[in-house]
N, C-alpha and C positions, 0 to 999 in steps of 0.2 A: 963267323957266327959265334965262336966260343968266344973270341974277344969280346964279342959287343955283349953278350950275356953274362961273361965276369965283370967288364967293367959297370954296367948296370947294378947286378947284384951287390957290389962294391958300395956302390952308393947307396943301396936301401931301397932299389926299387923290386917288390914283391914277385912281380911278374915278367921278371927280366928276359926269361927266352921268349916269352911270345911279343914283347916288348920289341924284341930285339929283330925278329921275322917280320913284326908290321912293319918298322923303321925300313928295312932292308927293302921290301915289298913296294914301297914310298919311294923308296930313293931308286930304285930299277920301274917304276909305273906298272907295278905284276902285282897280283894275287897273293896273299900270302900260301896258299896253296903251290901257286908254281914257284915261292922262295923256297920251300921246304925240297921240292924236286931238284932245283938244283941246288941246294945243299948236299942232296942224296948224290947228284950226279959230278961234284965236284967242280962244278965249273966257275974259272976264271973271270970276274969282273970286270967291267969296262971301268978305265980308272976315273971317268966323271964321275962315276956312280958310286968308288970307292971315295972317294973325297967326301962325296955327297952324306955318305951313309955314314962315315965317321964323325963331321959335323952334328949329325943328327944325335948320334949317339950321346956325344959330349952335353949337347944340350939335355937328352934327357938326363944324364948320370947328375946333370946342374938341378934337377925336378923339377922340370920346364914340364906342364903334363904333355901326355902322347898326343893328343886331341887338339892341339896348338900346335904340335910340331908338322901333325897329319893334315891338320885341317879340317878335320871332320871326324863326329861324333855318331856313332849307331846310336840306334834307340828305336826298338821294336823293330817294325819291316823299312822303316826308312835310314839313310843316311844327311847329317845335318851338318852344315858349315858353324864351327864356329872357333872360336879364336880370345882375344883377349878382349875384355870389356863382358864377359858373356860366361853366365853359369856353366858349364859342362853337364847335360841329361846325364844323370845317373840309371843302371837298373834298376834300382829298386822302386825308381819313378814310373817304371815302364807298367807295376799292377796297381798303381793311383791312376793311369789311363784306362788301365782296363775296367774299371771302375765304371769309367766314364762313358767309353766304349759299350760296354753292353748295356747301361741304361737308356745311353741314345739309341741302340738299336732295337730295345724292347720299343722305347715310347713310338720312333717311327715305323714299327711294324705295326703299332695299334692305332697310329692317327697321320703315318703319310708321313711326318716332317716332325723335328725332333732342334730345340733350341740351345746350344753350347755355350759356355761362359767359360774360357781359361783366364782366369786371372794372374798376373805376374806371370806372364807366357816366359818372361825370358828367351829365350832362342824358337819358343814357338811349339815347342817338344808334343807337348801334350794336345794343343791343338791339330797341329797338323796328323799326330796319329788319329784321333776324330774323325779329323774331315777326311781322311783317304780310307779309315776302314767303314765308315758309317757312310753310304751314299743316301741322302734324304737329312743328314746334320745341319743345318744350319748354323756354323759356329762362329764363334767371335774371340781372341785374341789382346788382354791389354797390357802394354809393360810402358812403364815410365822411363824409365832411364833407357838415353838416349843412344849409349852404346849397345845396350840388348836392344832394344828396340830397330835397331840400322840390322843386327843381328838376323832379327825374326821377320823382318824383311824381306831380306835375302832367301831366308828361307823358306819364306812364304810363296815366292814367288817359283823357287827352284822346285816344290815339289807343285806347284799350279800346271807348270812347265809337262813336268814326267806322270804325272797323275790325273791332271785333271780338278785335283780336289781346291777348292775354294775355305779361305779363312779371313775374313772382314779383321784385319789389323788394327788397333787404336792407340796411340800414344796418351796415356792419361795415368791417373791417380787410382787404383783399382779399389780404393772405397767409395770413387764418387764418379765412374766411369760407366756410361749407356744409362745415368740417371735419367729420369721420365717413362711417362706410359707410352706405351706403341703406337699411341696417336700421335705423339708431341717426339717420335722419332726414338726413344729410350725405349728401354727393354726390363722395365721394372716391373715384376709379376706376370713376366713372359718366359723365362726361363726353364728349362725341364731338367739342365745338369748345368751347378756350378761349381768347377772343378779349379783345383790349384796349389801349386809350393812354393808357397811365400815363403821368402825369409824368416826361420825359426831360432835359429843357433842365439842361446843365451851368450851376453856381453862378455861374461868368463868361461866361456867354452871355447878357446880358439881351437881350433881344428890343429891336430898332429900333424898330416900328410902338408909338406911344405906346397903341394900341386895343389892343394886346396886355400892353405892358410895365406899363401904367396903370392899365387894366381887368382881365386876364383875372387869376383871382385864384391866385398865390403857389402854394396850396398842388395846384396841375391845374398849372401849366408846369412848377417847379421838382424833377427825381429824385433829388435829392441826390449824397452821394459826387462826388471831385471829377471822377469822367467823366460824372454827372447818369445814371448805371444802378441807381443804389443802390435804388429804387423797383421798377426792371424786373425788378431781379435778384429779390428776394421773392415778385414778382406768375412772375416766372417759377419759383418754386417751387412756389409754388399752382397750377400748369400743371401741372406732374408731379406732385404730387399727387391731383388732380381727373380728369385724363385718363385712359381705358381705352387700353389697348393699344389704337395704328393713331389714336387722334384726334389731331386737327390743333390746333394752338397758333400765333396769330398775335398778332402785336404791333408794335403804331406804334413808331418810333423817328424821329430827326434825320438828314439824308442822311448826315452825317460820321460817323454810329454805325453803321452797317451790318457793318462787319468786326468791331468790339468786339459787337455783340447779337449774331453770330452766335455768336462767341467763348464769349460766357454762355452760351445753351443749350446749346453741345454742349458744354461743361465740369460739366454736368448730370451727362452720362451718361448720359441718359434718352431721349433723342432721335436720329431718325435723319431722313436727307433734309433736313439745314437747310440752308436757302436764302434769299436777300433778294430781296424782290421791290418792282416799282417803282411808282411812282404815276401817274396819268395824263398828270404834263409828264415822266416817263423818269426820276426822281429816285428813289433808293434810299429807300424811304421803310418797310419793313415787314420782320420779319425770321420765317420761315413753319418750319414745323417738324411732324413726327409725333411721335409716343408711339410708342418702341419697344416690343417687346414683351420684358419682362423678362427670362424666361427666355433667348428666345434670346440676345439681347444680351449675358448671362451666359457663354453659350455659347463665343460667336463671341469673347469676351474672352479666357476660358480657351483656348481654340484658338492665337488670338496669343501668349498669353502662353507655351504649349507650343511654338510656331515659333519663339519667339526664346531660350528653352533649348534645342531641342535642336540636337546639333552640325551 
């Protein structure tokens, strides 16, 4: 264990000891709890498991991420398969779900059943936490690319399996994905939360961490356009589109973007109460918004617009 967390450290990776406990934990099929005991207890490795576990090592000290080595990703109370082709859940995604989470569990405490929109699910993350903490959610899941999408799959079905919880999976274009009214099969001004981390990362911002720059793949970091909103901005269409009057719209963004995504949504026109909110280290991380209600909104414009004619 000291080997494997000096030659970690070696290489740059931040969290080498506990790095180095999963790895081992991985390569013996244990807990990292029971790695820790027998490291307390001294004991002799079976040599598959010593080949196994150095292997392992090497590849991370290469910053292969742990999560491709492991095979799976936490994030919130679930564990998610994922690998290469497929973003890695981050924490600080985990209070963009919560977001989500308690507004779907406000609306279906007040009306029975409560409708989900993850857009750019990627591996699924945010839906699936949804659908398994919120029973009465109705959600829905869309990623385009084909390798997350095989991804959210899997995982779709793996937590169906141990939970019970349901997520309507869609392969599409997530500005033009569940378009139509609920008669014609679409989910447009049916919505009560549409939530999502689209690709944000500006074109010159490559990411530091080679496990990200390396691995996570091109088409989940980079939003295009040269402020990296050009992605949000679409998926924030599909937001007002999709949303009933009074639903919630949340979305990931970069700490540095929080005055520009506020910016977007309410250049909508659609939207009232926008606000950034922050992630668990205090960092501007989410940018939170309702669905106006049309009409009034219409209102309260011509109203203005009548204060500032007359004399």
């Amino acid at each position: 264990m000291r080997w494997a967390a000096a030659t970690l450290a070696e290489s740059g990776v931040t969290s080498s000891r506990a790095d180095a406990e999963i790895l081992l934990g991985h390569a013996l099929a244990v807990s990292t709890g029971e790695v820790r005991r027998l490291v307390v207890l001294d004991r002799p490795l079976p040599d598959d498991a010593v080949r196994v576990f150095a292997d392992l090592v090497a590849r991370r000290a290469d910053r292969v991420p742990l999560q491709h080595l492991t095979g799976s990703a936490p994030f919130r109370h679930l564990e998610l398969a994922v690998g290469p082709g497929v973003f890695v859940p981050r924490p600080e995604t985990e209070q963009v779900a919560q977001v989500a989470v308690d507004e779907a569990a406000v609306v279906v405490a007040r009306e029975g059943r409560a409708v989900v929109v993850d857009l750019c699910t990627g591996s699924g993350a945010i839906a699936l936490a949804v659908a398994s903490e919120v029973p009465g959610a109705e959600v829905h899941a869309v990623e385009l690319d084909a390798d997350a999408h095989a991804w959210a799959a899997r995982n779709v079905a793996a937590v169906r399996e141990v939970t019970g919880a349901v997520v309507q999976l869609v392969r599409g274009d997530a500005r033009r994905a569940l378009a139509g009214t609920p008669a014609a099969g679409g989910l447009d001004g049916a919505c009560d939360v549409v939530v999502s981390n689209p690709p944000y990362v500006p074109p010159d911002a490559v990411p530091r961490d080679p496990e990200v720059a390396e691995h996570d793949p091109a088409v989940a970091l980079y939003g295009l356009g040269a402020d990296g909103l050009e992605v949000p901005r679409g998926v924030t269409a599909a937001a007002v589109r999709l949303l009933r009057p009074g639903g919630v719209y949340v979305m990931e963004h970069a700490e540095v973007q929080a005055a520009a995504a506020r910016a977007m949504v309410e250049a909508t026109g659609a939207f009232v109460d926008v606000r950034t909110l922050t992630d668990l280290t205090g960092r501007d991380r989410m940018v939170v918004a309702r669905r106006a209600d049309t009409l009034a909104a219409r209102g309260a414009e011509r109203a203005d617009e009548r204060g500032r004619l007359d004399p």
